[in-house]
N, C-alpha and C positions, 0 to 999 in steps of 0.2 A: 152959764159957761159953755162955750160953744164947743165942746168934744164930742165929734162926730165918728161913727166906726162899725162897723157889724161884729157881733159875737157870734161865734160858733159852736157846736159840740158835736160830735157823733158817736154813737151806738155799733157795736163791731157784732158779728157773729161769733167769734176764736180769737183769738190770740193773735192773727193776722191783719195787719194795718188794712189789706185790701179788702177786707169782710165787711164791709161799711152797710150794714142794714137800719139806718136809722138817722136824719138829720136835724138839728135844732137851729135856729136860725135867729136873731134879736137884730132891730136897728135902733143906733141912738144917734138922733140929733140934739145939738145943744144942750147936753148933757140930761139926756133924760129919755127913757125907751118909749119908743114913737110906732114899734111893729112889731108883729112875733111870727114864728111860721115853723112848720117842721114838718115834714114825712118819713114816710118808711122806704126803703130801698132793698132792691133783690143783690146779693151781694153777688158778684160775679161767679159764673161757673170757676170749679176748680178752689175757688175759696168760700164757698157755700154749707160750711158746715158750721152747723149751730150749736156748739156745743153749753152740756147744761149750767154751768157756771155761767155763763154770759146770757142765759137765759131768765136766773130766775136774777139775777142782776138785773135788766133794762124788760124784761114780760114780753120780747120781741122773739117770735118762736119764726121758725120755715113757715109755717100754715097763713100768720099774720103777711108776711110778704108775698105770699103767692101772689098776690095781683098788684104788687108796687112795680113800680116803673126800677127797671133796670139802671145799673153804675150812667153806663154811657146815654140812655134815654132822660135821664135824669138833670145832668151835668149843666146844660146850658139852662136850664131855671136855676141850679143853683150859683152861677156864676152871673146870672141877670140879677139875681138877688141882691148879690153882695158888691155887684158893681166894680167901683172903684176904690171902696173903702179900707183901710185897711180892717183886718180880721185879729177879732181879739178872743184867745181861748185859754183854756185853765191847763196850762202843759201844752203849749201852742204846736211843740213838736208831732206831740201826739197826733192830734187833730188833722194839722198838716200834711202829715205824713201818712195819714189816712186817703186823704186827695192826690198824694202823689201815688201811692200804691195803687189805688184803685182806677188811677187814670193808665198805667203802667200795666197793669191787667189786665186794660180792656182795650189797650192801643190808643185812648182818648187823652192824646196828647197834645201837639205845639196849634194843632189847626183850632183846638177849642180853649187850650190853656191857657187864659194871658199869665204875665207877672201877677204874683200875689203878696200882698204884704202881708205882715202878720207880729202881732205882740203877745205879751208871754201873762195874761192874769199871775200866774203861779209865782214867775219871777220877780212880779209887781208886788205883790202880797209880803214876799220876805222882806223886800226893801222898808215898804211902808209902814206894815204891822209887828210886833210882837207879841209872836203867838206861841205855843208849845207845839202845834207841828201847821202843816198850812194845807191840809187837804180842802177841799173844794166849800164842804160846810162851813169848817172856821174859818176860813178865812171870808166867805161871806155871810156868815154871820157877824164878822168884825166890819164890815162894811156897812153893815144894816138891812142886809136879804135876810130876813128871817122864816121863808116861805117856802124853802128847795123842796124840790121832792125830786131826792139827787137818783143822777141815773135816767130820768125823761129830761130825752136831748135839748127840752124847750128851756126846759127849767134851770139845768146844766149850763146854759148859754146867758140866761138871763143872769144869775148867780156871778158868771166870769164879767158879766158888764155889768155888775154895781160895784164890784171891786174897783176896776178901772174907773168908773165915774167918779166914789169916792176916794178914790187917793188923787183924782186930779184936784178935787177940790179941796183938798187937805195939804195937797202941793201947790195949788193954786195956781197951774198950768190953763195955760189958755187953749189946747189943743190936744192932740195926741203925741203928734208929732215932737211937740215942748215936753209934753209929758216922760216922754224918754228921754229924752236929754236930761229934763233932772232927777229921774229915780234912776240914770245908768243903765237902763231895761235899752236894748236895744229893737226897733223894729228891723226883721229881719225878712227878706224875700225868697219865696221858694223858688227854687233852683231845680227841675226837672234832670235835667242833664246832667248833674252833680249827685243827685238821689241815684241815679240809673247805674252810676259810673258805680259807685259807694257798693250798689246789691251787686253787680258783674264782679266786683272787687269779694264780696263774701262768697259765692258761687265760687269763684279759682280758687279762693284760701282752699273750701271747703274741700274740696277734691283732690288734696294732697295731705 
């Protein structure tokens, strides 16, 4: 079945979308994982704090990053990466919104950014599965990942692309693209300019 897509994850420092110290990377052609890839990332100054909750979660400390390549030295391998595919992640928001912040932090915007498309594992899961809740293990383990070792970005990503794979072929879509169309999952594109507007919009609340 020809569903072809990059999966994503990332690993935060805090609580902060732009803390992105960590990426996991999958490609699947023809409905089946064809590549894997991830590294660690310096998360930008000023959102660089690693706090221990999110530490003993993903084992990515300050000391591990010292020598990773920085938000903005980073960017363009991982946007060669992912191409032109659409990006498929487990709370797609999340994820996405981690690339937006962190381009948004470091100024690494329209010169490097292209459109990106993006689908929702999470949102796919509710539609296809009946589950008692749908966090990232069960719902791939109802797909048939039985191997996570949730919280390493690799595995994180590979996880959100067996879900997708198997519901396309449980929906018997011939794409990604169809795929949405009939589980109602919308592919959605990020919107820099729209994110930017959204934070300038909480900053004014916030000051009155």
């Amino acid at each position: 079945m020809p569903v072809n897509f990059t999966a994503i994850d990332f690993e935060t420092a805090n609580s902060d979308p732009a803390s992105a110290c960590a990426v996991g990377l999958v490609r699947v052609r023809c409905g089946e994982v064809v590549e894997r890839d991830g590294w660690l990332i310096k998360p930008p100054a000023g959102h660089d704090e690693f706090m221990p909750f999110n530490v003993q979660l993903h084992g990515v400390s300050r000391e591990r990053v010292q020598s990773a390549l920085t938000w903005s030295a980073q960017l363009p391998r991982l946007l060669s990466w992912v191409g032109s595919d659409v990006l498929v992640a487990h709370n797609a928001n999340f994820d996405l919104g981690v690339i937006a912040a962190a381009c948004m932090a470091t100024a690494s915007e329209h010169e490097q950014l292209p459109p990106l498309k993006y689908f929702c594992s999470l949102r796919l899961a509710r539609k296809v599965y009946e589950l008692p809740r749908y966090r990232l293990p069960v719902a791939a383990e109802a797909a048939g990942f039985t191997e996570l070792n949730h919280h390493d970005p690799i595995s994180d990503a590979e996880a959100a692309a067996w879900i997708v794979i198997d519901s396309a072929a449980r929906l018997r879509t011939p794409d990604i693209y169809r795929l949405g169309k009939v589980s109602g999952v919308q592919i959605s594109e990020l919107d820099l300019e729209a994110r930017r507007t959204e934070a300038l919009e909480l900053i004014d609340d916030a000051t009155f």
